[in-house]
C-alpha angles and dihedrals in degrees: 000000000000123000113250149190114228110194114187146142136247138212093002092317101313088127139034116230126208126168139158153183110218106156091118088053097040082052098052086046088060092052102044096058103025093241129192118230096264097043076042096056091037090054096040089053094050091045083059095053093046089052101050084048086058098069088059089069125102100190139060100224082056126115147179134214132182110189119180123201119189150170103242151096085255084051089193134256147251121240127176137196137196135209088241091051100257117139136178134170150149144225121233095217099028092167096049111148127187129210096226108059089210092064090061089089106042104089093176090057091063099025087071124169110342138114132285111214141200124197121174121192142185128202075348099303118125106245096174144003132183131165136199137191112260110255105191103337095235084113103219090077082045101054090046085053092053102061088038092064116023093025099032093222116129104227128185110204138180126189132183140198122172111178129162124244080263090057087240103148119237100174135349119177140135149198129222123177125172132202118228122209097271103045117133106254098220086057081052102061089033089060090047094043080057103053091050097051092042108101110238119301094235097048086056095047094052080055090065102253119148118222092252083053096058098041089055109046095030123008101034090023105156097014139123110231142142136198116240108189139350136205148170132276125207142169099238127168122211107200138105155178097269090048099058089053097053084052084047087056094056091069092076129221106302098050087045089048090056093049090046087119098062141283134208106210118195132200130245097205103055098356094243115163125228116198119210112200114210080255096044080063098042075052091064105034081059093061109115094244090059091050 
């Protein structure tokens, strides 16, 4: 099955509802960059997040990122969405490896201290940042305590990763529900009475529940709410190799003329290789604004 958005309401609108399945993405994500368990939990984690914030984006030039920047050995990652639903990202330490093997799956532990940031862009334009203090690393806390803080919207938000000892990914999905302005507190605590006492997302996924599933009989149990809209999710790169050439061109003359043998660029984002030939720099250094 694809992975999917879900965007929906509760209790008459009181509350905005985002949820989605994303173990075919978080998987993808795995390959793509070779990741060990713990990198692979962290990013699957982020992509999640990424995922749910999507849905928050009129248009379709907008985008989302959630970069992380710690202090640990486990440093962080970049992750970005799209309004479409395609995502893409990186970890900074894709190859990180604890002693204990019970510590390769506590993200929190090797995050550290660090800062959890937000940067929304349109037709490729910042239009808002905005940065916390990590407050245990796990992300989904993190995220909560973001919109609690930059975007004063109390958010409840539950993310799951389940991967094997071998990182393959068996389920990967999240929750996020936010309360507007004239939500009924007492729906409020019963929403977030629910979600604590909900088993983890991606336990009941490997289960085979379907979202829908998992809002009904634990997280929404005994509300009334309805889904608005789905869509797809994919892992998708932007990059080319012509981009990859106008970036080369920002480097100016100088840095061009010492690479005038070739270069083999790769991207960080699906490790994809560009070859630049001696005359595919020649090609560029020829470009009127080089001259």
């Amino acid at each position: 099955m694809k992975d999917r958005l879900i965007h929906g309401a509760i209790a008459n609108e009181q509350f905005r509802l985002f949820a989605v399945e994303t173990t075919q993405l978080v998987q993808k994500t795995r390959d793509l960059h070779d990741l060990y368990p713990l990198p692979a939990i962290m990013m699957g984690r982020l992509m999640t997040a990424a995922a749910l914030m999507s849905g928050e984006m009129k248009s379709p030039a907008s985008e989302v990122s959630i970069r992380i920047d710690a202090e640990g050995e486990l440093k962080g990652a970049l992750v970005i969405a799209s309004q479409t639903g395609n995502l893409r990202g990186y970890a900074y330490v894709p190859d990180f490896w604890a002693d204990d093997p019970e510590d390769n799956f506590l993200v929190g532990k090797h995050l550290g201290k660090g800062l959890f940031t937000v940067i929304k862009q349109r037709n490729s334009q910042i239009t808002y940042q905005g940065s916390v203090e990590l407050v245990s690393g796990e992300i989904g806390s993190d995220l909560a305590e973001y919109y609690n803080q930059s975007e004063q919207t109390p958010t409840a938000v539950n993310l799951g990763v389940l991967i094997d000892r071998d990182a393959k990914v068996r389920a990967a999905g999240g929750v996020l529900i936010q309360q507007l302005p004239s939500a009924d507190p007492e729906i409020a605590d019963r929403i977030n009475s629910n979600m604590a006492n909900t088993p983890n997302i991606s336990d009941l996924m490997d289960m085979g529940l379907k979202m829908e599933e998992i809002l009904e009989k634990f997280i929404l149990k005994g509300l009334e709410w309805k889904i608005y809209s789905e869509s797809e999710l994919n892992y998708s790169c932007t990059c080319s190799k012509e981009r990859f050439a106008d970036a080369l061109a920002l480097l100016g003359r100088e840095e061009l003329e010492s690479m005038k043998d070739g270069i083999a660029p790769v991207c960080h984002y699906c490790n994809t290789a560009y070859e630049f030939s001696a005359d595919d720099i020649a090609d560029i250094l020829a470009r009127p604004e080089l001259s």
